[in-house]
C-alpha positions as CSV (number, residue, x, y, z in Angstrom):
1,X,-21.5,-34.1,0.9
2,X,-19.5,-32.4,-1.6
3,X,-22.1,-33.1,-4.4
4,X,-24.6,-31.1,-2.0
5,X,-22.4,-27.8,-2.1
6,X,-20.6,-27.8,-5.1
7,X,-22.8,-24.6,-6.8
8,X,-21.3,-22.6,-3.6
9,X,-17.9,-24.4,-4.1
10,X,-17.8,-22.9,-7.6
11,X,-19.2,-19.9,-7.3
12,X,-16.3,-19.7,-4.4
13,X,-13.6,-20.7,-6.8
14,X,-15.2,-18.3,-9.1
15,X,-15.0,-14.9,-7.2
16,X,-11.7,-16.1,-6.1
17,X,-10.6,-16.2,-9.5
18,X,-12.3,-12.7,-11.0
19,X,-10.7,-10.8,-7.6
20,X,-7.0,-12.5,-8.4
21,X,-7.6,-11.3,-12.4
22,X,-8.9,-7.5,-11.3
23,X,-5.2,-7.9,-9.0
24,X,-3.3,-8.8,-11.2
25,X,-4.5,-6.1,-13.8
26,X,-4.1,-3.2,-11.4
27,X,-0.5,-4.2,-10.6
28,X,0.6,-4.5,-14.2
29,X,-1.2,-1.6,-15.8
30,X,0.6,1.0,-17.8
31,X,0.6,4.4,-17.0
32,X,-1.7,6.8,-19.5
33,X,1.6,8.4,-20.3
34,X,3.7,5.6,-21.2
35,X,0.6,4.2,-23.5
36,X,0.5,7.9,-25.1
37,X,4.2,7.3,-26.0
38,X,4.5,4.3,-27.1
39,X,1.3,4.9,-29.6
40,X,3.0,8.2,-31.2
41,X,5.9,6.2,-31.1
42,X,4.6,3.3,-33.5
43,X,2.7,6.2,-35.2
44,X,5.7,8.2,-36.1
45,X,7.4,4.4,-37.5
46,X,4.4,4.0,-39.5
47,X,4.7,7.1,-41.1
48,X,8.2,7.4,-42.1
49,X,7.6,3.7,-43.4
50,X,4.7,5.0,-45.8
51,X,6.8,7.9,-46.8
52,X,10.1,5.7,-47.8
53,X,7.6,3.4,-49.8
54,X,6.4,6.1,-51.4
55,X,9.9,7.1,-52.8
């Protein structure tokens, strides 16, 4: 019986598993802001690293 159904079992375990993934994304993402920061952040390191090579 199970070798009858197992397309629809996968395609079950399937949606299952894209709907926990789209979940688990929306209660970890980072706020706009805090990317914002934390990119001039690393920009402003990068800088002042090329400029002390540069001495």
């Amino acid at each position: 019986m199970l070798a009858k159904y197992w397309k629809q079992i996968g395609f079950i375990i399937l949606i299952i598993a894209v709907l926990f993934n789209i979940t688990l994304k929306l209660i970890n993402k980072t706020s706009l802001k805090t990317e914002v920061l934390e990119s001039a952040k690393y920009m402003l390191e990068q800088e002042e690293n090329n400029n002390n090579t540069e001495k």
